[in-house]
mmCIF file of the N, C-alpha and C atoms, coordinates in Angstrom:
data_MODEL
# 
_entry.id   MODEL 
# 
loop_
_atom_site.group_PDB 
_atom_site.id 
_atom_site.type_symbol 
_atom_site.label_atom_id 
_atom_site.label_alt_id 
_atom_site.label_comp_id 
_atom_site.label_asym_id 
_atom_site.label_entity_id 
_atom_site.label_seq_id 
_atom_site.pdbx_PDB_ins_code 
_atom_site.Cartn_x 
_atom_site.Cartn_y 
_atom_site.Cartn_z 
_atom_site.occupancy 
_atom_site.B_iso_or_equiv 
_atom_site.pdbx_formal_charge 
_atom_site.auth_seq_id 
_atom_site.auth_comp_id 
_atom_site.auth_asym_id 
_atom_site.auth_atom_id 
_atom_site.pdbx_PDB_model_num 
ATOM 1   N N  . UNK A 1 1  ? 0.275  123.583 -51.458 1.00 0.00 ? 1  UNK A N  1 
ATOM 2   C CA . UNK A 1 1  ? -0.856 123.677 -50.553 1.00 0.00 ? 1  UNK A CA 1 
ATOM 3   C C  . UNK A 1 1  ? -1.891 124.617 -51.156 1.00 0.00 ? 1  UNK A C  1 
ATOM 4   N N  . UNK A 1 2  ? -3.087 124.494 -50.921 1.00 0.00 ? 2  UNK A N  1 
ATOM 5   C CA . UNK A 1 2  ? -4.136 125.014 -51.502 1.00 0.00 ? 2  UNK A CA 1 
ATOM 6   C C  . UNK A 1 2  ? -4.037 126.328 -50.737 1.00 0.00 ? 2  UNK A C  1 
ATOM 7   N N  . UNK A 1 3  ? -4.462 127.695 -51.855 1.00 0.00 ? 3  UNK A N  1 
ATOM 8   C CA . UNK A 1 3  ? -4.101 128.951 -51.286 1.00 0.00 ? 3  UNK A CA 1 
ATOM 9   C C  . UNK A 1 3  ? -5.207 129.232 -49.903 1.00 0.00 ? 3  UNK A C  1 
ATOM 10  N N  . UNK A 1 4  ? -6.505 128.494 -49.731 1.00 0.00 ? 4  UNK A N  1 
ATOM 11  C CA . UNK A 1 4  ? -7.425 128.829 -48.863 1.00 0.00 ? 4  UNK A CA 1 
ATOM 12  C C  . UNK A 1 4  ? -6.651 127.988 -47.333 1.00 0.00 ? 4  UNK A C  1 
ATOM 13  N N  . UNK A 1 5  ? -6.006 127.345 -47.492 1.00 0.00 ? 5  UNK A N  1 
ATOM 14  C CA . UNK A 1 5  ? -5.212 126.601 -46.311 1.00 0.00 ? 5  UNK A CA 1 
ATOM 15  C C  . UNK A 1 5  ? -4.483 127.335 -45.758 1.00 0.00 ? 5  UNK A C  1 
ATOM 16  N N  . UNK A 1 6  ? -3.506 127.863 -46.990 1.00 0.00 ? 6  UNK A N  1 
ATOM 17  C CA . UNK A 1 6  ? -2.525 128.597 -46.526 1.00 0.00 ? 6  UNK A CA 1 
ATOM 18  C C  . UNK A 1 6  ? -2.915 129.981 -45.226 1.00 0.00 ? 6  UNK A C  1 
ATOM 19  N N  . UNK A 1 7  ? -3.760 130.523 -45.483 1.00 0.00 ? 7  UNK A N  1 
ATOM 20  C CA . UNK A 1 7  ? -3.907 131.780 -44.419 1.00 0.00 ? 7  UNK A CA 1 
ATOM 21  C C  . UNK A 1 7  ? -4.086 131.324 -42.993 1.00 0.00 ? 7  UNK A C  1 
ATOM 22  N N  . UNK A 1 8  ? -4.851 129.912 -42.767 1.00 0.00 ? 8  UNK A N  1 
ATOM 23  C CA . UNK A 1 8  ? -5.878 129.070 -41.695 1.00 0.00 ? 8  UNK A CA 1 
ATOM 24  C C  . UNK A 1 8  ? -4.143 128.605 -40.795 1.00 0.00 ? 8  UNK A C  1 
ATOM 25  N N  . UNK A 1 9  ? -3.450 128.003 -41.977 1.00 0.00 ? 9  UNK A N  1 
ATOM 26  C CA . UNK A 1 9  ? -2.068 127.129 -41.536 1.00 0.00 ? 9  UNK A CA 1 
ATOM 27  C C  . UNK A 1 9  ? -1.237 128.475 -40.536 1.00 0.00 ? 9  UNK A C  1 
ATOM 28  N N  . UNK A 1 10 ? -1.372 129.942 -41.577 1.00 0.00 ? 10 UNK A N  1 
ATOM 29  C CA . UNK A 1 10 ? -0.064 130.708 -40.822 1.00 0.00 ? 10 UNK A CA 1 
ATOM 30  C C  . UNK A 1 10 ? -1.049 131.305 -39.498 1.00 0.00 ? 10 UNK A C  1 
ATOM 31  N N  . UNK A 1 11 ? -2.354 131.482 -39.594 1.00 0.00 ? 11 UNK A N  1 
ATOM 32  C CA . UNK A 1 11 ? -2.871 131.406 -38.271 1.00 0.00 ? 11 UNK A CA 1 
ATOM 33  C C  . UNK A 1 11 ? -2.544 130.615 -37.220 1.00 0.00 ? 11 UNK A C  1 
ATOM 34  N N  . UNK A 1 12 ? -3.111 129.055 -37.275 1.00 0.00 ? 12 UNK A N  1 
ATOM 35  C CA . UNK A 1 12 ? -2.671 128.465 -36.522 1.00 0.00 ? 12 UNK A CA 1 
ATOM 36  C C  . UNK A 1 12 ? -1.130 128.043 -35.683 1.00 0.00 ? 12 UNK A C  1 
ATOM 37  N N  . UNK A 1 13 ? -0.134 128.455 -36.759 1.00 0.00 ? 13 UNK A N  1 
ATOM 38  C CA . UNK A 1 13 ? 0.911  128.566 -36.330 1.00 0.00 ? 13 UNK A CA 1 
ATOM 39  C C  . UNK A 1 13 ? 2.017  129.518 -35.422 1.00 0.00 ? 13 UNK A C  1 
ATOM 40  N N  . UNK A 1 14 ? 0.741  130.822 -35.711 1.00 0.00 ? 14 UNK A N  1 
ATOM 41  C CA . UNK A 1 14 ? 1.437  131.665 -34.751 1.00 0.00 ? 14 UNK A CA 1 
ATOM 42  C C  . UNK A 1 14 ? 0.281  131.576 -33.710 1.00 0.00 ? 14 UNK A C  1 
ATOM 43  N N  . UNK A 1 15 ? -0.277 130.829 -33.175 1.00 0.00 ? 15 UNK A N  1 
ATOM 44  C CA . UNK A 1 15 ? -0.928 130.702 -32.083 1.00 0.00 ? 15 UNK A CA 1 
ATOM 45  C C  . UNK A 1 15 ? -0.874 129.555 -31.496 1.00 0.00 ? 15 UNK A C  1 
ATOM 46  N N  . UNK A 1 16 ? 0.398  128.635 -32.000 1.00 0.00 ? 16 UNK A N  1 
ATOM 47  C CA . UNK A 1 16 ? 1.341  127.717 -31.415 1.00 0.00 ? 16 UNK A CA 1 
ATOM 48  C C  . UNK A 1 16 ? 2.434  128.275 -31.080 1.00 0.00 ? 16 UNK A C  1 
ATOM 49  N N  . UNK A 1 17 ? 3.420  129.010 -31.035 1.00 0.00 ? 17 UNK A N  1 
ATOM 50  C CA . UNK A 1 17 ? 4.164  129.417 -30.484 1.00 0.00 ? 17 UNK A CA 1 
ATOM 51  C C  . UNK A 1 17 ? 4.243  129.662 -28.926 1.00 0.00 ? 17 UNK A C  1 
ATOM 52  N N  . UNK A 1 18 ? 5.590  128.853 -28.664 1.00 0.00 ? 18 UNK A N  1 
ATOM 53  C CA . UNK A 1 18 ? 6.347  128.655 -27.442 1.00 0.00 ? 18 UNK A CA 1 
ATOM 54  C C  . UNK A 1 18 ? 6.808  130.254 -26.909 1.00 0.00 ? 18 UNK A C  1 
ATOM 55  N N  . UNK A 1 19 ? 6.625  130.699 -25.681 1.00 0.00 ? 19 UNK A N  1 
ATOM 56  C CA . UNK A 1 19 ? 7.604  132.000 -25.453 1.00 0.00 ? 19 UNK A CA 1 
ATOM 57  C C  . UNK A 1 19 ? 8.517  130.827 -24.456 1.00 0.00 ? 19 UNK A C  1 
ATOM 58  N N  . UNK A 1 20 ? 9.315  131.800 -23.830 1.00 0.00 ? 20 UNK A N  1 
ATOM 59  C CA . UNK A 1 20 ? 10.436 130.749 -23.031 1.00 0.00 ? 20 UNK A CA 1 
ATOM 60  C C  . UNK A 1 20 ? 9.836  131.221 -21.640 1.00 0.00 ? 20 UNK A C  1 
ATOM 61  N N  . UNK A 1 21 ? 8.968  131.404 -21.031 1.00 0.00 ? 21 UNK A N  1 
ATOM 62  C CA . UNK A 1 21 ? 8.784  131.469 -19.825 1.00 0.00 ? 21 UNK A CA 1 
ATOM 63  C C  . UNK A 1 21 ? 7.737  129.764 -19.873 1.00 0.00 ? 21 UNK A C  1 
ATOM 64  N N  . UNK A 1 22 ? 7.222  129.298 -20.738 1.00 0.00 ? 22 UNK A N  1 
ATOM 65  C CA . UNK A 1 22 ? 6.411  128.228 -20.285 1.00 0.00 ? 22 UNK A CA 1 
ATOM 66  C C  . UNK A 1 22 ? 7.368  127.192 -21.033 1.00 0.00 ? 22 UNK A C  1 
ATOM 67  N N  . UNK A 1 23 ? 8.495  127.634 -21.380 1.00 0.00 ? 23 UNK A N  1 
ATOM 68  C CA . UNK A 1 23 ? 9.861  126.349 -21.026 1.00 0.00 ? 23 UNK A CA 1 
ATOM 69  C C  . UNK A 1 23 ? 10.545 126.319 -20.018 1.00 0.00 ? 23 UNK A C  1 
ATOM 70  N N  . UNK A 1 24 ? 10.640 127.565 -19.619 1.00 0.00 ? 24 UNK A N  1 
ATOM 71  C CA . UNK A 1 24 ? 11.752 127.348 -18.129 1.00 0.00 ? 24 UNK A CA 1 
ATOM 72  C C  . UNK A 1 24 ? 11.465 125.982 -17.157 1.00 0.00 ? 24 UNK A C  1 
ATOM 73  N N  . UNK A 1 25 ? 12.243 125.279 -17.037 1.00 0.00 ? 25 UNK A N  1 
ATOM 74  C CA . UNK A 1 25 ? 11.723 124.353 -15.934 1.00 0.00 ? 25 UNK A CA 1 
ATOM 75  C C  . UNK A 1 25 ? 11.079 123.440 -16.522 1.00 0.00 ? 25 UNK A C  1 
ATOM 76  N N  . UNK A 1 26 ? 11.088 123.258 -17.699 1.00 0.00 ? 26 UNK A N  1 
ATOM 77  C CA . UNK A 1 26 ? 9.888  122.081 -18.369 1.00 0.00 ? 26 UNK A CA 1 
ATOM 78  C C  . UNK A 1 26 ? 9.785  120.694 -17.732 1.00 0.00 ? 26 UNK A C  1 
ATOM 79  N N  . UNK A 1 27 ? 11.451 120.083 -17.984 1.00 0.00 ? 27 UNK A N  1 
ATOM 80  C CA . UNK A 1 27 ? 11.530 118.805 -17.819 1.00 0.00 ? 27 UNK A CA 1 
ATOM 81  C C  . UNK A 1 27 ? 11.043 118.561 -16.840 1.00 0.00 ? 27 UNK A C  1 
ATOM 82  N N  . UNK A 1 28 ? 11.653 119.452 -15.332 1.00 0.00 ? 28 UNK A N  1 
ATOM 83  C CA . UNK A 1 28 ? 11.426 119.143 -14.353 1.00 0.00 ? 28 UNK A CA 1 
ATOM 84  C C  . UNK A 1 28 ? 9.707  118.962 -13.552 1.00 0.00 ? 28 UNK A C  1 
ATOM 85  N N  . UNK A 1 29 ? 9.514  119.649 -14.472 1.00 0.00 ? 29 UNK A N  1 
ATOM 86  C CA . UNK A 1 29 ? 7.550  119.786 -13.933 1.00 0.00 ? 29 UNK A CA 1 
ATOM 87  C C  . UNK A 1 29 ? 6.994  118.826 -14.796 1.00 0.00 ? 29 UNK A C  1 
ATOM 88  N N  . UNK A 1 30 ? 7.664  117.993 -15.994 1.00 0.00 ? 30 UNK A N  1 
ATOM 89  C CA . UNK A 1 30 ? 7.331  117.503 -17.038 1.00 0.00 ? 30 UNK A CA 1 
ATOM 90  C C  . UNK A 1 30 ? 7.459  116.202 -15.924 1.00 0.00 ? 30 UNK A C  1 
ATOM 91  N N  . UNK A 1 31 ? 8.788  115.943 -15.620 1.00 0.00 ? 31 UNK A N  1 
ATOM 92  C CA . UNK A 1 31 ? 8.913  114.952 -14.446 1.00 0.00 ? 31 UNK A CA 1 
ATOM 93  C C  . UNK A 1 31 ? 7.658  114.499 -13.409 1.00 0.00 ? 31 UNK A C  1 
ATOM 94  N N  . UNK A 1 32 ? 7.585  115.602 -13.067 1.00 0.00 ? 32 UNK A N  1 
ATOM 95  C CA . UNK A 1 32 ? 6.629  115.311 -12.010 1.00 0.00 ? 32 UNK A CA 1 
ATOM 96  C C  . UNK A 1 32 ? 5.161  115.283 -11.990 1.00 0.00 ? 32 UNK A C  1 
ATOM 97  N N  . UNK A 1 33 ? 4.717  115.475 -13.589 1.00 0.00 ? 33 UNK A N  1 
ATOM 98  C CA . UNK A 1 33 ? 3.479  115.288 -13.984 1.00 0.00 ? 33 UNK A CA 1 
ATOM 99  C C  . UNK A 1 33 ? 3.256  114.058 -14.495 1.00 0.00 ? 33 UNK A C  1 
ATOM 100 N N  . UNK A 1 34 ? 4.616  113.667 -14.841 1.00 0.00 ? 34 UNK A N  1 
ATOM 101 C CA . UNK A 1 34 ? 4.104  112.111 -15.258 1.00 0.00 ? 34 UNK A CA 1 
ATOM 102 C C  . UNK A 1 34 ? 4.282  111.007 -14.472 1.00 0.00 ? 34 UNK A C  1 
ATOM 103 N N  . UNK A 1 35 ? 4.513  111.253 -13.056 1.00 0.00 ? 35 UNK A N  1 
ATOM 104 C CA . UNK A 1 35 ? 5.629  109.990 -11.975 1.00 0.00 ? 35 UNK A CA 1 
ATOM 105 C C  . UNK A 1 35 ? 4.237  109.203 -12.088 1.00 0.00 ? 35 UNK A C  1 
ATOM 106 N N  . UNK A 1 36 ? 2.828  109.624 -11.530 1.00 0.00 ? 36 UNK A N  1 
ATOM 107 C CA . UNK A 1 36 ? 1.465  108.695 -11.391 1.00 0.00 ? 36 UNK A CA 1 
ATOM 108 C C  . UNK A 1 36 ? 1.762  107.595 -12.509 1.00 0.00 ? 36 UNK A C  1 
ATOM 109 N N  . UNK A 1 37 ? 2.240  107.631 -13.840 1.00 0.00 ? 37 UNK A N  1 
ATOM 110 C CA . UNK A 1 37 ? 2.290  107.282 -14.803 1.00 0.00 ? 37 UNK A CA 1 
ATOM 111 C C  . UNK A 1 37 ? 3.244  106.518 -14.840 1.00 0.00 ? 37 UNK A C  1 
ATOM 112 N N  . UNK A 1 38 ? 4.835  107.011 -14.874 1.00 0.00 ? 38 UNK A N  1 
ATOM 113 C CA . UNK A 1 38 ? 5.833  106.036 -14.662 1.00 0.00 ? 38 UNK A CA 1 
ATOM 114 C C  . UNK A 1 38 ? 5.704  104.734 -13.805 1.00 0.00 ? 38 UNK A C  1 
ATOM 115 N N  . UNK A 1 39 ? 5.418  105.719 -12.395 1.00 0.00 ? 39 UNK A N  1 
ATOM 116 C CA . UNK A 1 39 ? 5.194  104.236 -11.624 1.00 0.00 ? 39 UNK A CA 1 
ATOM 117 C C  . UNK A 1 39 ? 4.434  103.201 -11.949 1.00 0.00 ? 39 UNK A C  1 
ATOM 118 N N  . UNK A 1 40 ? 3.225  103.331 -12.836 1.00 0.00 ? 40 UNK A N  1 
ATOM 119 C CA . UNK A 1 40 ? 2.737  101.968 -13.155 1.00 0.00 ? 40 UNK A CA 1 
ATOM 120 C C  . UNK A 1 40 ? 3.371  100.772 -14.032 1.00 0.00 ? 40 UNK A C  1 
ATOM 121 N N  . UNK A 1 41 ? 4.546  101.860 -14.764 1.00 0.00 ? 41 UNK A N  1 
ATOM 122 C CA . UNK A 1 41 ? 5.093  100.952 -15.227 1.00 0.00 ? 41 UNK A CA 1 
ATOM 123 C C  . UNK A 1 41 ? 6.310  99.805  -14.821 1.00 0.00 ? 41 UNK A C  1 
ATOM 124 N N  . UNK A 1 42 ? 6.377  98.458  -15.181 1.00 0.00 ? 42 UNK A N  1 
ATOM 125 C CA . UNK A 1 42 ? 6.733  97.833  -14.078 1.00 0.00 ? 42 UNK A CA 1 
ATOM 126 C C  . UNK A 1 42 ? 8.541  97.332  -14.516 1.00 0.00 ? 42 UNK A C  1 
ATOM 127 N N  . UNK A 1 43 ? 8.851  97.651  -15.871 1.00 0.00 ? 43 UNK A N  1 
ATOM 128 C CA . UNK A 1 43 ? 10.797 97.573  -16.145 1.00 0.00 ? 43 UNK A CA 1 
ATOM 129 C C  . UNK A 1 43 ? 11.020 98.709  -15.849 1.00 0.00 ? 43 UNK A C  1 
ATOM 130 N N  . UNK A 1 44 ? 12.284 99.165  -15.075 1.00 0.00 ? 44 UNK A N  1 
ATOM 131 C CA . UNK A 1 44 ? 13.244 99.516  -15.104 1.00 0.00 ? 44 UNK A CA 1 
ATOM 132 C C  . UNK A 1 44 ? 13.306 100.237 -16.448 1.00 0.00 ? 44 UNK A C  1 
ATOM 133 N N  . UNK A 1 45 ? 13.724 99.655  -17.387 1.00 0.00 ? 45 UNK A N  1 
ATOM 134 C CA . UNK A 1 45 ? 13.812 99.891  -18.997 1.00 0.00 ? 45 UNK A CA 1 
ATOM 135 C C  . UNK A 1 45 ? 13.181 100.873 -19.345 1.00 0.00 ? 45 UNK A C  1 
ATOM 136 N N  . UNK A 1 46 ? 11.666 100.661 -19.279 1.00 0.00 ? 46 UNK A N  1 
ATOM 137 C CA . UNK A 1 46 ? 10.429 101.034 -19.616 1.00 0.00 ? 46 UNK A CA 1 
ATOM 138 C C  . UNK A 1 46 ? 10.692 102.446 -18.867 1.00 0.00 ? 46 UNK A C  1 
ATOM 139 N N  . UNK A 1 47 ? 10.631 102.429 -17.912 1.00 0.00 ? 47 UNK A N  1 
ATOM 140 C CA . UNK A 1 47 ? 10.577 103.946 -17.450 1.00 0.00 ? 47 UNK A CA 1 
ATOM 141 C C  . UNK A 1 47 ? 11.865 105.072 -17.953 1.00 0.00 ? 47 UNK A C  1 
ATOM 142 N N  . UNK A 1 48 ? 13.362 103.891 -18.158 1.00 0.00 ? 48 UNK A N  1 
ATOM 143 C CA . UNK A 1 48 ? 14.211 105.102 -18.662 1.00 0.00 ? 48 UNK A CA 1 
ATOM 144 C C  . UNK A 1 48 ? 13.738 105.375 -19.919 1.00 0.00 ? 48 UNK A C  1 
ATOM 145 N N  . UNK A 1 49 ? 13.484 104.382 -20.962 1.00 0.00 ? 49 UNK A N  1 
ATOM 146 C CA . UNK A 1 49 ? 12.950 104.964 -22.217 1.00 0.00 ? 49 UNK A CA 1 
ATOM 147 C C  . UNK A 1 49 ? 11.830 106.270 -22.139 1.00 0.00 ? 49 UNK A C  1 
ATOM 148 N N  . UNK A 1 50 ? 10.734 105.604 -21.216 1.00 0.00 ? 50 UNK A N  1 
ATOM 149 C CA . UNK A 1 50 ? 9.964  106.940 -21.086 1.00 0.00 ? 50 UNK A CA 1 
ATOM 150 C C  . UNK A 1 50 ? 10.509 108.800 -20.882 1.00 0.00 ? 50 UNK A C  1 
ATOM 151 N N  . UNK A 1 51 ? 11.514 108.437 -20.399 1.00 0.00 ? 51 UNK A N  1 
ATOM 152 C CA . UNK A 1 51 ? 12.175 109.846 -19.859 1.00 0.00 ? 51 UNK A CA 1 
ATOM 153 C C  . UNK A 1 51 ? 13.195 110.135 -21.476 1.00 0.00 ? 51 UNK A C  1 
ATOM 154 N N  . UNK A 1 52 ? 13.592 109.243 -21.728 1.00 0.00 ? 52 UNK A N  1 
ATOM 155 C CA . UNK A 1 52 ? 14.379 109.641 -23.057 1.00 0.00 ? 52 UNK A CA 1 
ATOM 156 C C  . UNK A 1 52 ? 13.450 109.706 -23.938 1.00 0.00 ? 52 UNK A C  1 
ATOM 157 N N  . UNK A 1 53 ? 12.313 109.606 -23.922 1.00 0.00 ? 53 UNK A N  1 
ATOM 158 C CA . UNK A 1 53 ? 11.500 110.137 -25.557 1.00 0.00 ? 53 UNK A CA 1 
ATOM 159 C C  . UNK A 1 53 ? 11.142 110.999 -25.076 1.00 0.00 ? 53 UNK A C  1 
ATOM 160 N N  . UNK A 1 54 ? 10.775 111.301 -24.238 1.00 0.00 ? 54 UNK A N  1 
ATOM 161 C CA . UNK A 1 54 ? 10.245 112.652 -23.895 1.00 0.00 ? 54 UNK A CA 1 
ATOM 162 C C  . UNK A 1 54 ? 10.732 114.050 -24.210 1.00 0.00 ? 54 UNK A C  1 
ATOM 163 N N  . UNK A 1 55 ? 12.000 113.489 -23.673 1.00 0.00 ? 55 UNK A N  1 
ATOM 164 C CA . UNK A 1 55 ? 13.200 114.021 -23.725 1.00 0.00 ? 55 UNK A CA 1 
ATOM 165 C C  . UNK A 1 55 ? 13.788 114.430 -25.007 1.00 0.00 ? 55 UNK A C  1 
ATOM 166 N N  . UNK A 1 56 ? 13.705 113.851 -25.804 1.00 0.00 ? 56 UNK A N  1 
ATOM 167 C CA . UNK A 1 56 ? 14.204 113.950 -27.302 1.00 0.00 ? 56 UNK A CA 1 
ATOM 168 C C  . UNK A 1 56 ? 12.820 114.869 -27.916 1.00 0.00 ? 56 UNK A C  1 
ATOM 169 N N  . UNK A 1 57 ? 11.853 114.299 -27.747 1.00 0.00 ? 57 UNK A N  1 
ATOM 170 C CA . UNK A 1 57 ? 10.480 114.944 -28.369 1.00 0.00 ? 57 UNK A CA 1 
ATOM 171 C C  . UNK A 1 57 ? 10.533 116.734 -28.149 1.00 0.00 ? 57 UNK A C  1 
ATOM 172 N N  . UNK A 1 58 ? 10.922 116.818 -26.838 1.00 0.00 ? 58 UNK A N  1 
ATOM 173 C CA . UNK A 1 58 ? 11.030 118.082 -26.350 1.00 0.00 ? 58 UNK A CA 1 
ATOM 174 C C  . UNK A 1 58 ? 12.653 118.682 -26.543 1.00 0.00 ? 58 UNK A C  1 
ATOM 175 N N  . UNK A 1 59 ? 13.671 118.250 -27.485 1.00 0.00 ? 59 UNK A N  1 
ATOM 176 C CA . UNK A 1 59 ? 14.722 118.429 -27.382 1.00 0.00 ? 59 UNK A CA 1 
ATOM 177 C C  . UNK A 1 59 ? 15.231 119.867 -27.913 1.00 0.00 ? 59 UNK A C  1 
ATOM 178 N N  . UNK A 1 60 ? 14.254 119.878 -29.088 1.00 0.00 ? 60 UNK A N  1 
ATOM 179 C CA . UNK A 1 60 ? 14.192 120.950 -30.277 1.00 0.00 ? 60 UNK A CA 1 
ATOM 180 C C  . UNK A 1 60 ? 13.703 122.624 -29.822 1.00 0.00 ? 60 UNK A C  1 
ATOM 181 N N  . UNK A 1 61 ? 12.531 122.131 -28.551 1.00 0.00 ? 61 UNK A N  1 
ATOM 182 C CA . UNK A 1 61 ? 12.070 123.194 -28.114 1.00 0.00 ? 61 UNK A CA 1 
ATOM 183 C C  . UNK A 1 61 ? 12.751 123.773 -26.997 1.00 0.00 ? 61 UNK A C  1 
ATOM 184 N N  . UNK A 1 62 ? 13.506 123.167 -26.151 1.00 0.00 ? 62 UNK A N  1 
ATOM 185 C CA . UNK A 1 62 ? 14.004 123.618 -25.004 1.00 0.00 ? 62 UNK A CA 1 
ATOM 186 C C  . UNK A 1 62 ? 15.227 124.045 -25.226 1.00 0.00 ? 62 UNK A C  1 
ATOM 187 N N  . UNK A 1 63 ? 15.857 123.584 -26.705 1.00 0.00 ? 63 UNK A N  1 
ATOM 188 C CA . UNK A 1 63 ? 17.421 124.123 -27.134 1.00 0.00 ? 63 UNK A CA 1 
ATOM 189 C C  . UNK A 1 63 ? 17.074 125.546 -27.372 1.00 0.00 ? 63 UNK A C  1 
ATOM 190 N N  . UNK A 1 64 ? 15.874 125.316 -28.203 1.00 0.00 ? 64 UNK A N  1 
ATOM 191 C CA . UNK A 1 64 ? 15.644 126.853 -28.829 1.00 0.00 ? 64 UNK A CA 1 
ATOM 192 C C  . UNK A 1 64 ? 15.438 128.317 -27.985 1.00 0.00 ? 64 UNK A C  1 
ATOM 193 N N  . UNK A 1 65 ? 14.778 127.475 -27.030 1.00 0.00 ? 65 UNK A N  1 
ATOM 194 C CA . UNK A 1 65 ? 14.665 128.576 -26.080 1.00 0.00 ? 65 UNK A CA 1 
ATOM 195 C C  . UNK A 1 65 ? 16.246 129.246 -25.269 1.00 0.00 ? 65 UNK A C  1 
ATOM 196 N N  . UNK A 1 66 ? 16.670 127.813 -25.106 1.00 0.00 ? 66 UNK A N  1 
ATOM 197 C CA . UNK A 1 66 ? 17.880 128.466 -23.947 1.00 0.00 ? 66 UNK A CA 1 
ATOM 198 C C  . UNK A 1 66 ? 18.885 128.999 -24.515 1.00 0.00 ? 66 UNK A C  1 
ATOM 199 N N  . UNK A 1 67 ? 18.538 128.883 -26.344 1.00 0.00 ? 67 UNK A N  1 
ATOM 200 C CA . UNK A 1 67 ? 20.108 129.677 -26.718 1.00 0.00 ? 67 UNK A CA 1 
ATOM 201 C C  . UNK A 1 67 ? 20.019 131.416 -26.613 1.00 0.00 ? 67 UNK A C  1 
# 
């Protein structure tokens, strides 16, 4: 990586950081921000997949926190 990136990259990265108070409870508020959304969708299928990618997407961050 080009050395002028590099300083911009470790900026931005520590001003992505997760603390665990805005994980506590994720899924569940994660749930309920997206139901407007689920419900339009009209399989069965479709909506469990929706909850399992989500789910997986966010899998990495919510382990990390609760260990």
């Amino acid at each position: 990586m080009d050395r002028r990136f590099e300083s911009r990259l470790d900026e931005m990265l520590g001003q992505a950081e997760v603390t665990p108070d805005l994980v506590s409870d994720l899924l569940p508020r994660l749930e309920r921000f997206l139901e407007p959304f689920v419900e339009t969708l009209l399989e069965a299928e479709q909506k469990r997949h929706t909850a399992e990618y989500l789910s997986g997407l966010l899998s990495n961050l919510t382990a990390a926190h609760s260990a």
